[in-house]
TIRO-2110 file (N, C-alpha, C; in Angstrom, 1 decimal):
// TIRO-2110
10.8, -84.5, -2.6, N, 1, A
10.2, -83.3, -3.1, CA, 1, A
11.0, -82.1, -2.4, C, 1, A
11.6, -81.1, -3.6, N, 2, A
12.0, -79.8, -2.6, CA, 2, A
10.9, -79.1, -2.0, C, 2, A
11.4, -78.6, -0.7, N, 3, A
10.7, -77.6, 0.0, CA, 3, A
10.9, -76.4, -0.7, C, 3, A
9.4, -75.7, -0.7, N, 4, A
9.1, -74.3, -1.0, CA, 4, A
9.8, -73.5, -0.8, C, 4, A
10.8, -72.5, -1.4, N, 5, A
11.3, -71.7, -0.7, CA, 5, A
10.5, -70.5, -0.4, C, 5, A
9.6, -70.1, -0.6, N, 6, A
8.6, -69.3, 0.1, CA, 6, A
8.3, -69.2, 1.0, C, 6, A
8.5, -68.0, 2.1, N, 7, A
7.9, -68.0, 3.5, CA, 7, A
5.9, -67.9, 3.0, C, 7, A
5.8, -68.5, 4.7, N, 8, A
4.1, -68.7, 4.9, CA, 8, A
3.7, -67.6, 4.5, C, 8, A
3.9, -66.1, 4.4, N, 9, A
2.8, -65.2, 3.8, CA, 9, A
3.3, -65.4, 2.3, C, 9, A
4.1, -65.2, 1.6, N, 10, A
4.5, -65.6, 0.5, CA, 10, A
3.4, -67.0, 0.0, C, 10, A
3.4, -67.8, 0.3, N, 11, A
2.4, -68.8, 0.2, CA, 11, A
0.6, -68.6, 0.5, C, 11, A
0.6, -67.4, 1.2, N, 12, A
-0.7, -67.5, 1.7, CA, 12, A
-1.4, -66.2, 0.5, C, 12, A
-0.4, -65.5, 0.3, N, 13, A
-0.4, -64.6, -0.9, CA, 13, A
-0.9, -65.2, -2.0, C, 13, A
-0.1, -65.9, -2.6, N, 14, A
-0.1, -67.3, -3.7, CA, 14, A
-1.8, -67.9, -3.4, C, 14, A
-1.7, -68.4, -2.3, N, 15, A
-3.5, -68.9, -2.3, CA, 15, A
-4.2, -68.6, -2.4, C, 15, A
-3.8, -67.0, -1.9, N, 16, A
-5.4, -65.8, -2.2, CA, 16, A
-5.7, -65.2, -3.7, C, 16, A
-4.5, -65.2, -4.3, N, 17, A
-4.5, -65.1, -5.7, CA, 17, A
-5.5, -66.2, -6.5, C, 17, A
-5.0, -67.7, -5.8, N, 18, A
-6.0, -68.6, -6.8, CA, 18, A
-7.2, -68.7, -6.3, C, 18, A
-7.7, -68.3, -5.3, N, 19, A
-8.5, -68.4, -4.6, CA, 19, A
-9.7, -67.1, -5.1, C, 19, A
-8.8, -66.0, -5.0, N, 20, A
-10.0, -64.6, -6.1, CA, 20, A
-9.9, -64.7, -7.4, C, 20, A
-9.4, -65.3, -7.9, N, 21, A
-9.5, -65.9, -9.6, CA, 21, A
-10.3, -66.5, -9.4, C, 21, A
-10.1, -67.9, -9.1, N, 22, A
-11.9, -68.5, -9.0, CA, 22, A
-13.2, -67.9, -8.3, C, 22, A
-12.7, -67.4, -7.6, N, 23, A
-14.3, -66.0, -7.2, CA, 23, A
-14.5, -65.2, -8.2, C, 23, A
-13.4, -64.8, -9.0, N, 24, A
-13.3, -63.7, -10.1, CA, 24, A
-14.3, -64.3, -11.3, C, 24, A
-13.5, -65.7, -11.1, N, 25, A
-13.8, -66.4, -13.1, CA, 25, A
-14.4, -67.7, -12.7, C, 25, A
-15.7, -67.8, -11.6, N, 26, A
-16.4, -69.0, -11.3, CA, 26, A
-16.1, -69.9, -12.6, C, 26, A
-16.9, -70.0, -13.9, N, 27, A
-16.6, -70.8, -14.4, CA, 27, A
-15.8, -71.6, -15.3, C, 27, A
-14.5, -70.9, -14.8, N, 28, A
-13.4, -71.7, -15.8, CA, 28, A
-13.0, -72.7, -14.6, C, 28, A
-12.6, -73.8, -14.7, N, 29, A
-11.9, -74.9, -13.9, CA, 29, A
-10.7, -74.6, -14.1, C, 29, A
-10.5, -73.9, -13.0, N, 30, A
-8.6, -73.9, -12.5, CA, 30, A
-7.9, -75.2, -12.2, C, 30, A
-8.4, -76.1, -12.1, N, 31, A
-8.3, -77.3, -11.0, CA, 31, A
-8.2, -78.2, -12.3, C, 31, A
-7.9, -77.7, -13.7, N, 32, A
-8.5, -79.3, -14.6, CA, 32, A
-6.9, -79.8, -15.0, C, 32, A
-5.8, -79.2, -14.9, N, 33, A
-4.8, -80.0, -15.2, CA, 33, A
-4.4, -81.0, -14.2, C, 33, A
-4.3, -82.2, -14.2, N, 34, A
-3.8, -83.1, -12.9, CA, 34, A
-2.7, -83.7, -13.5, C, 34, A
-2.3, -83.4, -14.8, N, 35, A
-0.6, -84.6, -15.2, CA, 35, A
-0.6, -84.2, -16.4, C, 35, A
0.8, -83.9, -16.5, N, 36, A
1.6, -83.3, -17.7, CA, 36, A
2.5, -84.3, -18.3, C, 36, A
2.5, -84.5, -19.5, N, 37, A
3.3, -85.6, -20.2, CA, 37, A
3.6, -86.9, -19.1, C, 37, A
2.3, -87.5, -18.9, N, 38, A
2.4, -88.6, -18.0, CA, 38, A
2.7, -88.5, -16.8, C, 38, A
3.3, -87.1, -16.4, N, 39, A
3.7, -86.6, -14.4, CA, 39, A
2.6, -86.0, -13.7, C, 39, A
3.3, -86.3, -12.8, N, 40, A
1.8, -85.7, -12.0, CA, 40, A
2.2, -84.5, -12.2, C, 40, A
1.4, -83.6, -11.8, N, 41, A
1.2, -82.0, -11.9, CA, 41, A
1.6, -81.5, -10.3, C, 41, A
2.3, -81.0, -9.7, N, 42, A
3.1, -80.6, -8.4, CA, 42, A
2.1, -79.2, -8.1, C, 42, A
2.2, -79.1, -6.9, N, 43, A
1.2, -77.8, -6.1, CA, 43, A
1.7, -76.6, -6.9, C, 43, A
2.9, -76.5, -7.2, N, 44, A
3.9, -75.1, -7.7, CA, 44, A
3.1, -75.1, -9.1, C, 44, A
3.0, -76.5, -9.7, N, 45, A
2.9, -76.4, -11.3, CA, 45, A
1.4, -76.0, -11.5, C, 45, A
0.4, -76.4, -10.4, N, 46, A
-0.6, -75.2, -10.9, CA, 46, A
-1.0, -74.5, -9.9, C, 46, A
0.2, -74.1, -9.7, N, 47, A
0.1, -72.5, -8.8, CA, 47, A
0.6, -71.6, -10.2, C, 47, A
1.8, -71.7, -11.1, N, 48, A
2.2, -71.5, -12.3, CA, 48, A
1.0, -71.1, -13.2, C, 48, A
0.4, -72.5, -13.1, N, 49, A
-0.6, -72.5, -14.5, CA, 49, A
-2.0, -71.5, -14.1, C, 49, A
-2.3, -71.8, -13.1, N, 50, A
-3.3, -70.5, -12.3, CA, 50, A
-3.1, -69.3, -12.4, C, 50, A
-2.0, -68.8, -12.3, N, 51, A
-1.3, -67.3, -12.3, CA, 51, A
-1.2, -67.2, -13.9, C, 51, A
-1.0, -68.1, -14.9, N, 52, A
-1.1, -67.7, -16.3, CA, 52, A
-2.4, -67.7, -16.9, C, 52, A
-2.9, -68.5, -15.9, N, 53, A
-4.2, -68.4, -16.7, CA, 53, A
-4.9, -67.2, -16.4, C, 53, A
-4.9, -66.6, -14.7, N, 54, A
-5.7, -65.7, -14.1, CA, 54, A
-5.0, -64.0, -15.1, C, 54, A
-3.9, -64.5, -15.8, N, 55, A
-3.1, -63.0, -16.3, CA, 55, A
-4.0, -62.6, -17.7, C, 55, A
-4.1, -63.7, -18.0, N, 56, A
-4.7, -64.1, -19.4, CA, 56, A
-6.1, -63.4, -19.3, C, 56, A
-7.0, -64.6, -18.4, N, 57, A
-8.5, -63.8, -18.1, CA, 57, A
-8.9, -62.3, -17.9, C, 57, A
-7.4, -61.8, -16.9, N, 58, A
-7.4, -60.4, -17.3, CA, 58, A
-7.3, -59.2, -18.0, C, 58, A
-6.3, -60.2, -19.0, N, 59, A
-6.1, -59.1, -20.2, CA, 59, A
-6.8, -59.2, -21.5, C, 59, A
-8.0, -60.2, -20.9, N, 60, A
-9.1, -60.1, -22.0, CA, 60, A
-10.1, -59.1, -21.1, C, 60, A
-10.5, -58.9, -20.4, N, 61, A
-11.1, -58.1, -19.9, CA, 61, A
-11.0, -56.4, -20.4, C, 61, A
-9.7, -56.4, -20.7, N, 62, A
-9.3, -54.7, -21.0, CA, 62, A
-10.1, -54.3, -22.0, C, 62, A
END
C-alpha cells in the first residue's frame, strides 16, 4: 500500500472535514461504500467519495 503523501495536519484536516459532514448531515451514511467493482474501497477512496458527497450536500443547500 502507498504511503499518504500528506503530512499529519493535512490528514487531521481531511478527518475533520468527514467528521463535520457527518455532524452536518447526521442522516446520510458516509460510511456505506465498502467495495468498488469487486475492490475494497481504500481510506483515500472514501476520503474522495466523502468530500464529493459533503460538496454536493452543500450545494443543495444554496
Amino acid at each position: 500500500m502507498e504511503k499518504s503523501k500528506l503530512s499529519s495536519s493535512d490528514n487531521m484536516l481531511e478527518n475533520n472535514t468527514v467528521n463535520n459532514s457527518k455532524e452536518e448531515y447526521p442522516d446520510f451514511d458516509f460510511d456505506f461504500i465498502h467495495s468498488f467493482d469487486g475492490k475494497e474501497v481504500t481510506e483515500n477512496d472514501k476520503k474522495v467519495m466523502n468530500e464529493l458527497i459533503r460538496t454536493y450536500l452543500e450545494s443543495k443547500k444554496k
